[in-house]
C-alpha positions in Angstrom: -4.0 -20.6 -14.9 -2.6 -20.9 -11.3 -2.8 -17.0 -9.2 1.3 -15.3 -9.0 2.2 -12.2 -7.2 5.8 -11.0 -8.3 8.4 -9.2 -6.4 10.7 -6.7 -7.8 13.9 -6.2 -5.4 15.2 -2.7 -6.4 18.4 -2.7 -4.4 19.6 0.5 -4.4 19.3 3.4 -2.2 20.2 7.5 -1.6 21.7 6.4 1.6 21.6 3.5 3.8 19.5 4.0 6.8 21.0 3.5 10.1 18.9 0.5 11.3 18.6 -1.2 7.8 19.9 -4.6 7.4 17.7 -5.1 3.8 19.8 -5.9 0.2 20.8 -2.1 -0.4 23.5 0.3 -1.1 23.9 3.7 -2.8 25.1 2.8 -6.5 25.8 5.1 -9.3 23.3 5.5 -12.7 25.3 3.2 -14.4 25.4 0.0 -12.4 21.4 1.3 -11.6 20.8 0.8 -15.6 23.2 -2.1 -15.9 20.8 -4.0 -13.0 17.9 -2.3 -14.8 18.7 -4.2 -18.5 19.6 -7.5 -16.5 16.6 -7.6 -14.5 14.2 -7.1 -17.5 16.3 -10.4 -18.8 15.4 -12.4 -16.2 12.1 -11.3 -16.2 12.1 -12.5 -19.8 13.8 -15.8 -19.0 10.6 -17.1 -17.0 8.4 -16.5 -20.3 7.3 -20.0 -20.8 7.2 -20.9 -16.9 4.8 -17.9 -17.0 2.4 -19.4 -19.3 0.7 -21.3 -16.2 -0.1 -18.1 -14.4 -1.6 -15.0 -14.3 -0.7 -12.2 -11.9 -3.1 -11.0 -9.6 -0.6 -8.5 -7.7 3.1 -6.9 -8.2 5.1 -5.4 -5.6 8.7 -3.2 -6.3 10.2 -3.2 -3.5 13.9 -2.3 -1.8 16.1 -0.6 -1.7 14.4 2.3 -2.5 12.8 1.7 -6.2 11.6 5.3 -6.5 15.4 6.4 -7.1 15.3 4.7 -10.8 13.8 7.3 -13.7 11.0 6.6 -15.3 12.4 5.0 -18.4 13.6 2.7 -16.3 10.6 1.9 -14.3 8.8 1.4 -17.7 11.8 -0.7 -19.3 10.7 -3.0 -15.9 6.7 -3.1 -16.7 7.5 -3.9 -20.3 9.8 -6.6 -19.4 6.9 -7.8 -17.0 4.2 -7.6 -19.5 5.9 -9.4 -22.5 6.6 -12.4 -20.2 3.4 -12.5 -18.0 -0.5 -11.9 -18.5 -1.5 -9.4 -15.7 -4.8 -9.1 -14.4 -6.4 -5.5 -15.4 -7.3 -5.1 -12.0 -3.9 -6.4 -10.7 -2.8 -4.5 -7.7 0.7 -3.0 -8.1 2.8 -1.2 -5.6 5.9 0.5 -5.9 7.9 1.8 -2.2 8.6 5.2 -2.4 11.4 7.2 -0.3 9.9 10.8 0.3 13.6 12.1 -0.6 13.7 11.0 -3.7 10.2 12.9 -4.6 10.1 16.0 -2.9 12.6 18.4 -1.4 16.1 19.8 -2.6 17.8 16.6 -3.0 14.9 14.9 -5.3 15.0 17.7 -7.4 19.1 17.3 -7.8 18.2 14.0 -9.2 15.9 14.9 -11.8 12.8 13.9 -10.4 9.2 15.6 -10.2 5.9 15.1 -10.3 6.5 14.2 -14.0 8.0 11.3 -12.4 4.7 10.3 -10.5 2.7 10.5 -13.7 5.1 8.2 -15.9 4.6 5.9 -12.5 0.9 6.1 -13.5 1.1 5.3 -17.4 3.7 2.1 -16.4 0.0 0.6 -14.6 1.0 1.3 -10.9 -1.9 1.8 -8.8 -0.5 1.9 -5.2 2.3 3.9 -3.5 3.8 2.9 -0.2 5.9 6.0 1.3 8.5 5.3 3.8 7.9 7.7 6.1 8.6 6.3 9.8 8.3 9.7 11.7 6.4 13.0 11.6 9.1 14.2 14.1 12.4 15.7 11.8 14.9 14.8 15.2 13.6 11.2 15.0 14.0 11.2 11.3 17.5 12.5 11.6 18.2 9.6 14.5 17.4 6.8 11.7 19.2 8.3 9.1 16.4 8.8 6.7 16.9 11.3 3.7 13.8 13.3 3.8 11.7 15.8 6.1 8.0 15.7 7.3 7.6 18.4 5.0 9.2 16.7 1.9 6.7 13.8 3.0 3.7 16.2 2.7 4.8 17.2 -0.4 5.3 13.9 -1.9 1.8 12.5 -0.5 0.0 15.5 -1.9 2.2 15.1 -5.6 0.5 12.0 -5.5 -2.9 12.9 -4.5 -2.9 15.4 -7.3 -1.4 13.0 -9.7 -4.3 10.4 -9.2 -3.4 8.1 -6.5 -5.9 7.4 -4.6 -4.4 3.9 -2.2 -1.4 5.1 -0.8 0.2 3.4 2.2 2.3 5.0 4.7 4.5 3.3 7.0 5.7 3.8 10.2 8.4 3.3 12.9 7.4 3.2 16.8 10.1 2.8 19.9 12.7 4.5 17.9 15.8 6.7 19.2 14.2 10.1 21.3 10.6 9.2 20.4 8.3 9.4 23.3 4.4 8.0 23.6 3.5 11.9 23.1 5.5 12.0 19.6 4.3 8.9 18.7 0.4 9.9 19.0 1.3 13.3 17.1 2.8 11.1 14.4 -0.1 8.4 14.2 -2.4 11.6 14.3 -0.7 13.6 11.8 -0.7 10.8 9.2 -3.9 9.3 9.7 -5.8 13.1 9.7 -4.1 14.1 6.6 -6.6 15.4 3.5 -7.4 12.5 1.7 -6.4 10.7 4.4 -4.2 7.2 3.7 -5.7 4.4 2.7 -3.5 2.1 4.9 -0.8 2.5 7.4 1.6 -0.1 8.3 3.0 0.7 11.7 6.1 -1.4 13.4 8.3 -1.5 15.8 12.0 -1.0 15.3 14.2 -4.0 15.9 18.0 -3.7 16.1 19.5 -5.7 13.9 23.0 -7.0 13.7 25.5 -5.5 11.0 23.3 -2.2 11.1 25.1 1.0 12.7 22.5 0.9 15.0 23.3 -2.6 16.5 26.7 -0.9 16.7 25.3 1.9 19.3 22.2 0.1 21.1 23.3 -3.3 20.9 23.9 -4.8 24.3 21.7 -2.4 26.1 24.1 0.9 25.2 22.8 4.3 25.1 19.4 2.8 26.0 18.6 6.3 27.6 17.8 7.8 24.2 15.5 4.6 23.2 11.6 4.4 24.7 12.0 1.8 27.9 9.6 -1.5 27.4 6.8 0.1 29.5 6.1 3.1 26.9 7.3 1.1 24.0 4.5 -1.3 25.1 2.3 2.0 25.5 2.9 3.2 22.2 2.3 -0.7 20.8 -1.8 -0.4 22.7 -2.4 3.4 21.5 -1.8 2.2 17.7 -5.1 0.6 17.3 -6.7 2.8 19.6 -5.8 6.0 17.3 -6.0 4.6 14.0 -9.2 3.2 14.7 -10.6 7.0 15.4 -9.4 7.8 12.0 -11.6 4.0 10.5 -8.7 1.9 9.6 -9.0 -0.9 11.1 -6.9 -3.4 11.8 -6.5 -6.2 9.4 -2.9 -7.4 10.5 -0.8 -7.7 13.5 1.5 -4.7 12.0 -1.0 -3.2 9.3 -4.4 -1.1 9.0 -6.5 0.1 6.2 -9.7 1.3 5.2 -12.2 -1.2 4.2 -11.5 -2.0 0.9 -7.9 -1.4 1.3 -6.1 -4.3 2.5 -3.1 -4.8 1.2 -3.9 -7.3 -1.3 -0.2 -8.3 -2.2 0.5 -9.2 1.7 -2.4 -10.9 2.0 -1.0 -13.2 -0.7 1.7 -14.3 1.3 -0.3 -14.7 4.5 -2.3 -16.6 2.9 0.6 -19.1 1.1 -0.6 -18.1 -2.3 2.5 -18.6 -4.9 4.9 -16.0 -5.8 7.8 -15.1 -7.8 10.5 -13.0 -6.6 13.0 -11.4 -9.2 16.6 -10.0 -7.6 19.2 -10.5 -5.4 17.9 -11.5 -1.8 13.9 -12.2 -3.6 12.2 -15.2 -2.1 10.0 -17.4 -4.3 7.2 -20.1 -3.4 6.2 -21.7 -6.0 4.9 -25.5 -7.1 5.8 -26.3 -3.5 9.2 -25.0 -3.6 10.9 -22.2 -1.7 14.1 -20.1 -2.3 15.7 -17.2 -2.8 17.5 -15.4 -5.6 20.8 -17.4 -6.1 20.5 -20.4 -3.7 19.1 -24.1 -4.5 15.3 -24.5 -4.5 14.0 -26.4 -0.9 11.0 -28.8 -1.3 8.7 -28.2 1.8 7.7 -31.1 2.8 3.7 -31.8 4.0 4.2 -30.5 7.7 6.5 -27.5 6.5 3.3 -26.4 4.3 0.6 -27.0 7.6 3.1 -25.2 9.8 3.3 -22.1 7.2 -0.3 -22.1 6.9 -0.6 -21.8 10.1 1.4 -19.2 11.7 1.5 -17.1 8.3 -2.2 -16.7 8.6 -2.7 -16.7 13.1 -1.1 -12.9 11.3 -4.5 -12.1 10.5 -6.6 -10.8 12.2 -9.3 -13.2 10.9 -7.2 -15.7 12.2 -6.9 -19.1 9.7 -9.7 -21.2 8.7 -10.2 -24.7 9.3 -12.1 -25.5 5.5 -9.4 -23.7 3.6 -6.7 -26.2 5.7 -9.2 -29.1 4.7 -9.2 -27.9 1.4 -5.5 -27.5 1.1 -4.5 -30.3 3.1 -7.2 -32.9 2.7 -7.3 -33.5 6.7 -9.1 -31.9 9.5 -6.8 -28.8 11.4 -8.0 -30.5 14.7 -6.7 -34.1 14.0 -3.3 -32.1 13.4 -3.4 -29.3 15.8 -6.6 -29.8 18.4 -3.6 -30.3 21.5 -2.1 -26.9 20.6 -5.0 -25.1 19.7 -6.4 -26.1 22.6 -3.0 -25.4 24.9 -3.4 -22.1 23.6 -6.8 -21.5 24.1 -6.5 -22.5 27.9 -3.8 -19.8 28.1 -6.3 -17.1 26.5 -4.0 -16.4 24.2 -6.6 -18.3 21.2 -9.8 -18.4 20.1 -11.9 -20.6 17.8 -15.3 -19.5 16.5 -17.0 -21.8 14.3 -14.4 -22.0 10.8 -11.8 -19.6 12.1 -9.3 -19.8 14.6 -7.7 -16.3 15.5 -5.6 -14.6 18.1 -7.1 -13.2 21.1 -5.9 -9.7 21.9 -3.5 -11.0 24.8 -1.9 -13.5 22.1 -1.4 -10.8 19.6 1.0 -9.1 22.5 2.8 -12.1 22.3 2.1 -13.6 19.0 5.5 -15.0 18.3 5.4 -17.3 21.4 1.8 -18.4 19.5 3.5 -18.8 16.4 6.2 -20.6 17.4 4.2 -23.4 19.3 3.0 -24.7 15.8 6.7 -25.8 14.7 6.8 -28.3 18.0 3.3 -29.8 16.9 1.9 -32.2 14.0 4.9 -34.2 13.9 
C-alpha cells in the first residue's frame, strides 16, 4: 500500500478576512450540513481507489473548519475511516479560528471547550490557530474575528484539553505593524507556557479580488503598510527570535521544535501523493494533478524533475540527489549540473555531498532560485 495524505477544504467562514483570496464565505447551518452530508459522500465514493493506500497524514483545512459542530466534524472522520485505512500514528490537523473558540462570539455559536474534546475523540492530534497578530489594531486592520486575548484562551483550552503540537501562524508587513510590534508578537507567541510546537510565519501578499487589493493595490495608502526596508527587517529578525525560543527553522516560511515538523507539509514538499476532497482541493496522485471539478493533467517526466526540485530547494535541507536518482532513474547533475552550478556561482546555492540547499542569500530571494529550474532540463 502506496503513502496518501488527504485534504479536507472546509469552505466556510464567520467572516471573510480582508486580504483573503482562499475558497470561503460565511454560509448558514444549513448549507454548512448540506456540504457536511455531501462531502462524507465523496469521501465514500473513493472507497475502492482507497484500497491501494494508507494515510499517513490528514489536514482540514479552509475556510475556517473550526466553525462546524462536533457532530459534524465526527460525521467527517467516520466518512474518512469507512473508506480509508489510517495509520494510528497518522498526523491530523484541523485550522482553527480563535473566534470561533474563545470569546463572546464563539460562545453565541455554541462552542466550548466541549468542542475541543469531541475534536480529540474524532483522532485529531494537531491544531493550527490562525492567529496572525498579538497586536488587537493589526488584528482589526485584517479583518480577523478574534482578540489576542480570545487567542490566549483558545491556546490554553487546548493545552488543558490535551493538545500537546499546536501550530500558530503568523502575518508580518501587515497594515500599522512596525519591526517593534512584530518582535513583541514573535515574542509573545513563542514564550507562551507550553510554548508552541511550531510557528508558521509569512508575509502578507495583496492579492487581487481581496478588499485589500482594493485599498493598497497600486501603491495606495502605502503609509499605513511597513516600507521594504523594515519589512525586510522584520523578514531577518524571524529566525533570529524564534531560534532563542529552539524552533528552528525547517522551511522557508515555517519553524518547529525538533520533532515537530509539520509532517503533512513535508508531504507535499516532498511530492508524496495526495488526495484533496472539496471545492478548490488539489490532488496528485498516480502522476496526475488537478483540482476539485476540473480535468485530471498528466505531468509529464520534466514537470515531475522541475516539482521535485523547487518544491523541495523549500527545505531547508535542501533536495537530495539519491532520492532524484531514485525517483527518476538519472543523475540530478546530468539534468541540472548548468543551473546548479549558475546558482552556485551566484552564492545563492550550495551542494554538500547528497544535498543541494539554499544558501541564506538565496533564501532572500528564493523565488528567482526556484524559478530558474522551469528554463532548464529541457
Amino acid at each position: 500500500m502506496k503513502e496518501l495524505e488527504l485534504y479536507i477544504h472546509i469552505p466556510f467562514c464567520v467572516r471573510k478576512c480582508k486580504y483573503c483570496d482562499f475558497l470561503s464565505a460565511p454560509a448558514g447551518r444549513r448549507e454548512r450540513q448540506e456540504y457536511v452530508d455531501s462531502l462524507c459522500e465523496k469521501l465514500r465514493s473513493y472507497r475502492d481507489i482507497a484500497k491501494a493506500y494508507h494515510v499517513v497524514s490528514i489536514f482540514l483545512g479552509g475556510g475556517t473548519p473550526s466553525i462546524l459542530t462536533g457532530e459534524q466534524i465526527l460525521q467527517i472522520f467516520a466518512a474518512i475511516r469507512g473508506a480509508f485505512s489510517v495509520d494510528g500514528d497518522a498526523e491530523i490537523t484541523l485550522e482553527c479560528n480563535p473566534g470561533t473558540v474563545a470569546g463572546s462570539g464563539a460562545e453565541e455559536m455554541g462552542l466550548s471547550r466541549e468542542k475541543l474534546r469531541v475534536w480529540r475523540q474524532a483522532g485529531i492530534n494537531r491544531l493550527s490557530i490562525g492567529l496572525q497578530s498579538a497586536d488587537d489594531r493589526e488584528l482589526e486592520a485584517l479583518g480577523r474575528i478574534h482578540t489576542w486575548r480570545d487567542f490566549r484562551d483558545t491556546y490554553q483550552a487546548a493545552v488543558e484539553t490535551g493538545f500537546s503540537n499546536i501550530n500558530v501562524d503568523l502575518m508580518s508587513a501587515i497594515p500599522f505593524q512596525t519591526e517593534e510590534s512584530w518582535e513583541k508578537t514573535l515574542r509573545a507567541v513563542a514564550g507562551l507556557t507550553p510554548p508552541p510546537a511550531h510557528i508558521s510565519a509569512y508575509s502578507l501578499i495583496i492579492e487581487e479580488g481581496t478588499p485589500f487589493y482594493e485599498r493598497y493595490g497600486g501603491g495606495r495608502h502605502a503609509e499605513e503598510l511597513p516600507d521594504e526596508d523594515t519589512e525586510r527587517r522584520m523578514y531577518e529578525r524571524t529566525e533570529e527570535i524564534l531560534s532563542e525560543y529552539s524552533l528552528h527553522r525547517y522551511e522557508i516560511s515555517n519553524y518547529a521544535r525538533p520533532g515537530y515538523e509539520c509532517r503533512h507539509n513535508l508531504g507535499y514538499w516532498d511530492r508524496r501523493e495526495y488526495l484533496g476532497i472539496g471545492p478548490g482541493a488539489a490532488s496528485l496522485m498516480g502522476g496526475r494533478r488537478w483540482t476539485e471539478g476540473e480535468e485530471p493533467e498528466t505531468l509529464t517526466r520534466k514537470d515531475a524533475m522541475e516539482e521535485f526540485m523547487f518544491l523541495g530547494l523549500r527545505k531547508m535541507e535542501g533536495v537530495s540527489r539519491r532520492r532524484f536518482q531514485e525517483q527518476f532513474q538519472e543523475d540530478m547533475d546530468q539534468v541540472y549540473g548548468a543551473t546548479i552550478e549558475r546558482l552556485q556561482g551566484q552564492g545563492l546555492l550550495k551542494s554538500a555531498g547528497d544535498k543541494v540547499r539554499l544558501t541564506k542569500r538565496g533564501i532572500d530571494v528564493s523565488n528567482y532560485v526556484m524559478s530558474e529550474f522551469l528554463l532548464d532540463g529541457e
